[in-house]
C-alpha positions as CSV (number, residue, x, y, z in Angstrom):
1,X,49.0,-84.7,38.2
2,X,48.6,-87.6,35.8
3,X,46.9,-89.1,38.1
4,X,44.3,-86.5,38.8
5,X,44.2,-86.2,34.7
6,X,43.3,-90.2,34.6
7,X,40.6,-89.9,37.3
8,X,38.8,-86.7,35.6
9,X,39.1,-88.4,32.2
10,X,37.3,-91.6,33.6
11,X,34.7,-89.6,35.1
12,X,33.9,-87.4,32.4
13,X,33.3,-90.5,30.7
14,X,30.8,-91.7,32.7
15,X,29.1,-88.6,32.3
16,X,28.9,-88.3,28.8
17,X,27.8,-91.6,28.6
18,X,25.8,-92.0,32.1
19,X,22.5,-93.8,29.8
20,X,22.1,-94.9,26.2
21,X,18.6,-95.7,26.0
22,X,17.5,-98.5,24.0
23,X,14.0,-99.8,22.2
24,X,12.3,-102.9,24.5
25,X,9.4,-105.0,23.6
26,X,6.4,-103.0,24.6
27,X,2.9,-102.7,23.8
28,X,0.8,-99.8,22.4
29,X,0.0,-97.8,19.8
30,X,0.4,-100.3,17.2
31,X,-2.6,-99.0,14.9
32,X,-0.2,-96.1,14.2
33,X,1.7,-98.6,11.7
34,X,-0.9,-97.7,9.3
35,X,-0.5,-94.0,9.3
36,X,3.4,-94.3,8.8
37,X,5.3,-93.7,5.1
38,X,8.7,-94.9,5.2
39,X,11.2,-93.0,3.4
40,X,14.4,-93.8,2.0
41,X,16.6,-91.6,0.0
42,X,19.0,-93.9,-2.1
43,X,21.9,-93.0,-4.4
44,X,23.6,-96.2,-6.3
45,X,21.9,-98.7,-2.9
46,X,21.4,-101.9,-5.2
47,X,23.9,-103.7,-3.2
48,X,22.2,-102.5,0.3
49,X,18.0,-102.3,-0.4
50,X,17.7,-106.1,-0.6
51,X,18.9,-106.2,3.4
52,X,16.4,-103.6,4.2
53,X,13.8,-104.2,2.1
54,X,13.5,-107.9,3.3
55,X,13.1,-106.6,6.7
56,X,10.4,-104.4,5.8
57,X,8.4,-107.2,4.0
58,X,6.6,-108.0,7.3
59,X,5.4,-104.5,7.1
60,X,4.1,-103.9,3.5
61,X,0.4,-104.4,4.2
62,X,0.6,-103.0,7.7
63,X,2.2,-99.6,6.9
64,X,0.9,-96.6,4.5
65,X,3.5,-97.3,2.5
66,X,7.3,-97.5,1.6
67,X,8.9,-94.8,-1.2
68,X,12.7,-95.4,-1.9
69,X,13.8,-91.8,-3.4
70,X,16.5,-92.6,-6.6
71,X,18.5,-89.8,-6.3
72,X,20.1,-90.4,-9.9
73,X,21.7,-93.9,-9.8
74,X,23.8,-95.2,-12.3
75,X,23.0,-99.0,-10.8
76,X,19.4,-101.0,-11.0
77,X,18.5,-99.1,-7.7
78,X,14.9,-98.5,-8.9
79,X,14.8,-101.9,-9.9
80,X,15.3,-103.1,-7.1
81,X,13.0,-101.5,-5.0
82,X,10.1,-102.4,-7.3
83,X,11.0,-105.9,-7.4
84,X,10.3,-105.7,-3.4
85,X,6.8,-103.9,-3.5
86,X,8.2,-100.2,-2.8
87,X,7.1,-97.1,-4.5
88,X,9.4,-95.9,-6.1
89,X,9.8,-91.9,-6.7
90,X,12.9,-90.8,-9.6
91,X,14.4,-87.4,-8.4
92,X,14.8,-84.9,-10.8
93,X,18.3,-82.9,-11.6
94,X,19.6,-81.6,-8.2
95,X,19.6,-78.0,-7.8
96,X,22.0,-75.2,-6.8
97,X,22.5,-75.1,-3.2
98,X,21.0,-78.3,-2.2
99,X,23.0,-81.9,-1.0
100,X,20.9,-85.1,-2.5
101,X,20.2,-86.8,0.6
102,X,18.4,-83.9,1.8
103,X,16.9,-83.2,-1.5
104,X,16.1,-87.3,-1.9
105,X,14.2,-86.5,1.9
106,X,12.3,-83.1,1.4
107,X,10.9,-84.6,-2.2
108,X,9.7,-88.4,-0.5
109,X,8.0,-85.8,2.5
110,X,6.2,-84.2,-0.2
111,X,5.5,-87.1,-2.0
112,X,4.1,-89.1,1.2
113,X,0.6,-90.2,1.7
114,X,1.1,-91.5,5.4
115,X,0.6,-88.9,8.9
116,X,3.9,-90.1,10.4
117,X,7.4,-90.1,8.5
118,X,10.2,-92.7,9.1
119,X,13.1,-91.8,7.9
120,X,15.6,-94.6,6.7
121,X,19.3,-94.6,5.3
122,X,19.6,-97.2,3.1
123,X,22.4,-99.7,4.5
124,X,19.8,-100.1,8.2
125,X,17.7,-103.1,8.8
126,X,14.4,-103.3,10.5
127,X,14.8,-105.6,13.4
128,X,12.1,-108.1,14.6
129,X,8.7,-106.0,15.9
130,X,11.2,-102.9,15.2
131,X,8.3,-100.4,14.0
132,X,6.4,-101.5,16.6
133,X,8.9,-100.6,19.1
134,X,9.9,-97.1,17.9
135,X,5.8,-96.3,17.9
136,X,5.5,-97.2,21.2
137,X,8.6,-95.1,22.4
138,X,7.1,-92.2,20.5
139,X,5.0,-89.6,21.9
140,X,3.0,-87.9,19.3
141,X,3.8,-84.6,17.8
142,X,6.0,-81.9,18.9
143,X,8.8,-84.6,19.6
144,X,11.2,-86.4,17.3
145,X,12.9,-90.0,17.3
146,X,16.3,-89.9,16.1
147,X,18.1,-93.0,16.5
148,X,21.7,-94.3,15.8
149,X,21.2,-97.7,14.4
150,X,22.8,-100.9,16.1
151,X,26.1,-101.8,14.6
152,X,26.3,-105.5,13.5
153,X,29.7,-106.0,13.5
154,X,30.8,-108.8,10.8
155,X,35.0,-108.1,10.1
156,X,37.5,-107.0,11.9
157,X,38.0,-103.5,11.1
158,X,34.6,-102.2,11.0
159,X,35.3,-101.9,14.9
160,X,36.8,-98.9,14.2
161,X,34.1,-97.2,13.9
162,X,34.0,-97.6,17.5
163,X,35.5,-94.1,18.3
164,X,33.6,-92.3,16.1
165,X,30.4,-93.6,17.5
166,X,31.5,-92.6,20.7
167,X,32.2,-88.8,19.7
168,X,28.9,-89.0,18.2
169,X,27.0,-89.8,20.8
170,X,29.3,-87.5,23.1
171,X,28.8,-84.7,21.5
172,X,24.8,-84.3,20.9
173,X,24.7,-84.7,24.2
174,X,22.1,-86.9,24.5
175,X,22.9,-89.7,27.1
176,X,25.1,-87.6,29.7
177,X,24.0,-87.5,33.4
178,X,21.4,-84.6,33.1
179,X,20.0,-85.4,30.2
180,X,16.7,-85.7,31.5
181,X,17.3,-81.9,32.0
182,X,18.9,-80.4,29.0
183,X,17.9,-80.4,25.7
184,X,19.9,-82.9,22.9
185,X,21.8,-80.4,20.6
186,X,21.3,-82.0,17.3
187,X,20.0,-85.4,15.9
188,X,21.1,-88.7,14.6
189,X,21.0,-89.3,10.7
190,X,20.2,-92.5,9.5
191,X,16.7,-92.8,11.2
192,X,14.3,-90.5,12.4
193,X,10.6,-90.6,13.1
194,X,8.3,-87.4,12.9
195,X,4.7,-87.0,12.4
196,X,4.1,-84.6,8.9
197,X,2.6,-81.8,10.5
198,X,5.9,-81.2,12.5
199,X,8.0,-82.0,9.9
200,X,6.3,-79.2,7.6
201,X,6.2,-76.9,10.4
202,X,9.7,-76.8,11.3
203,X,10.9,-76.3,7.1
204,X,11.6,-79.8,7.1
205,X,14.6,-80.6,4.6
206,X,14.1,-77.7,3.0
207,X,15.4,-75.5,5.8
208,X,18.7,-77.2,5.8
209,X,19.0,-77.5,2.4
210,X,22.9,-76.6,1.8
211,X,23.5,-78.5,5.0
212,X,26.1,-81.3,4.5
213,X,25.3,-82.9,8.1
214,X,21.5,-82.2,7.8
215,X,20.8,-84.5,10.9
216,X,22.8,-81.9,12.9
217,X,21.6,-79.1,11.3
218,X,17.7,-80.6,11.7
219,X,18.0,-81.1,15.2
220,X,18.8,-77.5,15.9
221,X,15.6,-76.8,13.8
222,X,13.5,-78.5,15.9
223,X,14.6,-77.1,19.2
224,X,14.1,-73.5,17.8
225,X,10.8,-74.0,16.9
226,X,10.5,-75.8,21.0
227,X,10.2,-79.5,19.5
228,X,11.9,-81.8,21.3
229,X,14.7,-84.3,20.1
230,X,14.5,-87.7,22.0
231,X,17.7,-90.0,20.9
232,X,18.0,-94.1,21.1
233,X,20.5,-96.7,20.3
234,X,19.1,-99.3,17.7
235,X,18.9,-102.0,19.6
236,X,15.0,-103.3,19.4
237,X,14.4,-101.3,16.5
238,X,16.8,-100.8,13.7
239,X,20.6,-102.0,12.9
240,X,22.8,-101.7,10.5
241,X,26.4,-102.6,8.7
242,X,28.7,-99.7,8.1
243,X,30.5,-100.0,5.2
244,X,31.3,-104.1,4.6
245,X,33.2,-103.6,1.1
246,X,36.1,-102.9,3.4
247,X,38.3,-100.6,5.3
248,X,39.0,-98.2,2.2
249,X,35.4,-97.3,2.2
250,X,35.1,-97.5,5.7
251,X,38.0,-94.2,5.7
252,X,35.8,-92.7,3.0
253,X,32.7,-92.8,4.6
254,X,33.8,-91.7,7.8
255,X,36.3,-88.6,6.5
256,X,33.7,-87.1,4.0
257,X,31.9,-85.4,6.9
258,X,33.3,-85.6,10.2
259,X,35.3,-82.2,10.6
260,X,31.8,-80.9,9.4
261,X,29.8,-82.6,12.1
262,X,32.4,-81.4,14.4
263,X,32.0,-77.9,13.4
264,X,28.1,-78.0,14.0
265,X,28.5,-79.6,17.4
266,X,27.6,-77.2,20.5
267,X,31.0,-75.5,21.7
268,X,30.9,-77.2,25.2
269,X,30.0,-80.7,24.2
270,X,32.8,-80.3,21.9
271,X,35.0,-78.9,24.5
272,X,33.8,-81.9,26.8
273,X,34.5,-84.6,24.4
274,X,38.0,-83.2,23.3
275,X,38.9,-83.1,27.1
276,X,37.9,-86.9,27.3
277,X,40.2,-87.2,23.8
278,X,42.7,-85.5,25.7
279,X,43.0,-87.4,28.8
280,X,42.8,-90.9,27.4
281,X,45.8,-89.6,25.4
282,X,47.7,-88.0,27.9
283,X,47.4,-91.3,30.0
284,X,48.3,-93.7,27.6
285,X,51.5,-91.6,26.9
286,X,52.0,-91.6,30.4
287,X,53.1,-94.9,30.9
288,X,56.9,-94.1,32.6
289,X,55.1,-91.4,35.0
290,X,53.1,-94.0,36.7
291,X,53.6,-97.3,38.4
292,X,53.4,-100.0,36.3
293,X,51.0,-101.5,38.6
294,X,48.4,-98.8,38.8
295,X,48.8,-97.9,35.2
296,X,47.6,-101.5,34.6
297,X,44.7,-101.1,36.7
298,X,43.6,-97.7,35.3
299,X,44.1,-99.1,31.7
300,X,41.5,-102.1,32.3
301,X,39.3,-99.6,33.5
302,X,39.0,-97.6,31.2
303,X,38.4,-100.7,28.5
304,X,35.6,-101.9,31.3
305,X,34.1,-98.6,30.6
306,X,34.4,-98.5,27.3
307,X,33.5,-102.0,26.8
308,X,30.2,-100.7,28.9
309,X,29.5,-98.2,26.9
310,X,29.9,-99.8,23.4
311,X,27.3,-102.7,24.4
312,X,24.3,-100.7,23.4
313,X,25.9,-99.1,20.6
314,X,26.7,-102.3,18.5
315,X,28.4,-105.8,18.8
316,X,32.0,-104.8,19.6
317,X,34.0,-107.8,21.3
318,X,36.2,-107.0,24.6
319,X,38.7,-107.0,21.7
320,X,37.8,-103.5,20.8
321,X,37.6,-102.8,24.3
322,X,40.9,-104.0,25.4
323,X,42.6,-102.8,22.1
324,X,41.2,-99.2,22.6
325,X,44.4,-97.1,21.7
326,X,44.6,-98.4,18.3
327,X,40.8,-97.5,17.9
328,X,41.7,-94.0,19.3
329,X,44.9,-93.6,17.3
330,X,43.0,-94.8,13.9
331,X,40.0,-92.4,15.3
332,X,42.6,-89.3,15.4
333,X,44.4,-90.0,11.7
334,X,41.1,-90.1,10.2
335,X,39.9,-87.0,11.9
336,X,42.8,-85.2,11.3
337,X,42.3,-86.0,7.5
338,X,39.0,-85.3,7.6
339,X,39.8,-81.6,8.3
340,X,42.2,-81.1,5.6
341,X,39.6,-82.3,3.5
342,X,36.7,-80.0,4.8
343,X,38.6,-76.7,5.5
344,X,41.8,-76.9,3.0
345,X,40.8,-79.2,0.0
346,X,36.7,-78.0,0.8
347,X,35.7,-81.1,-1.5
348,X,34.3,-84.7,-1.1
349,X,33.7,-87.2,-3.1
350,X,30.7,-90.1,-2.2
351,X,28.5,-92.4,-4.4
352,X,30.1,-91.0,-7.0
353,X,29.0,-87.7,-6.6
354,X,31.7,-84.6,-5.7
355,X,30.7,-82.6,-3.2
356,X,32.2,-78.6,-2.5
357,X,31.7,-77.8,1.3
């Protein structure tokens, strides 16, 4: 029975994660560069808009332009942004019902002079002929590209963040075997692409005001007013760090909205990805049930796979890989926390700001 457990867990697997699609090098459509307004919403991002910023100085003269949204720093955010040629747009006092990020993104959309909006979290990084890349992979209106930026990996424990990735990507359901067939049930938040008239059409940030995971929320937008959601790793186009001041922030950033995301996520993606959860548990505590032999052999494939699947996601080593229960045990704490924090404490606290759910 363990056995069979084992062999549906490493199946499933593949499943969920049959393709990641990537950006490559291609050619096209580059004249749209000057149509495009990059937005980014920023609360207290002095330490991270240098880092994106640079890698967007290739692009200042090619692009409409590039707004950086202070929602309410208490750092020399604006500052900073000015210093490297961005327009700069000061938010003023959030209202009632609404999260700043998705009030930082609604007011840049309205703000905007350009026909296509690129939506950027702060702490991403334009890769070489990245812009390029994401207009060639895009379609025109009526579709969105949401992407899940490529995780540089510079310490240790930001390969942690491994798991959650995984669960991520899982559960939108964008990269499982029939994805070609069935539509992606949500959207990645730290980078999208949309031209204005679709954005406006569907309520834009507006809609999903009150929305703590507004990337999830977004997504489902789309599809109900029959836009289509088309998800990509980062690789080719944009990467990023995820939280580098250490593993205290890393737990912060990660717990403030995870139950939540997992609340939003479709019922049978969630089922599907707690089943994978579940067998990659039940086999590691398996270990006296099965031969030592084959529980070896099952254990490095399941690393190979992970290992595999991880490669398009971000830079983490065969040590992440091989290591994968602590990744999976740290992964469960955290999400365990996480839900104490969303449905008993039903408060946050990030950049400062506190945050009722």
């Amino acid at each position: 029975m363990i056995l069979f457990i084992t062999l549906m867990t490493l199946l499933l697997g593949r499943i969920l994660f049959f393709h990641i699609p990537t950006f490559r090098v291609q050619d096209g459509k580059l004249e749209h560069l000057k149509k495009v307004t990059i937005i980014i919403p920023a609360r207290n991002e002095a330490g991270n808009l240098p880092h994106l910023l640079k890698s967007l100085q290739p692009y200042r003269k090619k692009v409409k332009e590039i707004l950086v949204v202070d929602d309410h720093s208490i750092d020399n955010t604006s500052e900073v942004a000015k210093y490297f040629g961005a327009r700069v747009l000061k938010l003023k006092e959030l209202p009632a019902g609404w999260f700043g990020k998705s009030f930082g993104c609604w007011n840049g959309a309205l703000q905007a002079k350009g026909d296509i909006l690129l939506f950027l979290d702060a702490d991403t990084v334009i890769m070489e002929n990245g812009l390029e890349n994401m207009l060639a992979a895009y379609k025109g209106m009526g579709e969105v590209i949401s992407v899940q930026p490529y995780h540089m990996i510079k310490e240790r424990y930001e390969s942690l963040s491994s798991f959650f990735h995984l669960v991520i990507m899982g559960s939108l359901g964008a990269f499982h075997l029939l994805q070609k067939w069935i539509p992606v049930k949500g959207a990645f938040g730290q980078c999208m692409l949309i031209h204005r008239q679709d954005y406006f059409k569907y309520g834009g940030h507006e809609a999903i005001q009150g929305e703590l995971m507004e990337n999830m929320a977004f997504g489902f937008i789309v599809q109900n007013h029959g836009g289509k959601v088309r998800c990509f790793s980062g690789l080719g186009a944009v990467q990023m760090r995820m939280y580098p001041e250490g593993i205290r922030d890393l737990w912060r950033g990660w717990s403030k909205s995870f139950a939540t995301g997992a609340s939003r996520t479709n019922i049978i993606y969630l089922l599907f990805i707690s089943l994978w959860i579940g067998g990659l548990v039940t086999f590691l505590t398996s270990y006296q049930s099965l031969p030592m032999e084959l529980y070896i052999g099952v254990y490095i494939l399941i690393a190979l796979h992970i290992k595999r699947t991880l490669s398009p996601v971000g830079t983490f080593g065969w040590g992440t890989a091989l290591l994968f229960p602590f990744h999976l045990l740290f992964f469960i704490i955290l999400f365990a926390y996480s839900c104490f924090q969303t449905f008993f404490k039903r408060n946050v606290s990030w950049k400062g700001r506190k945050i009722d759910l």
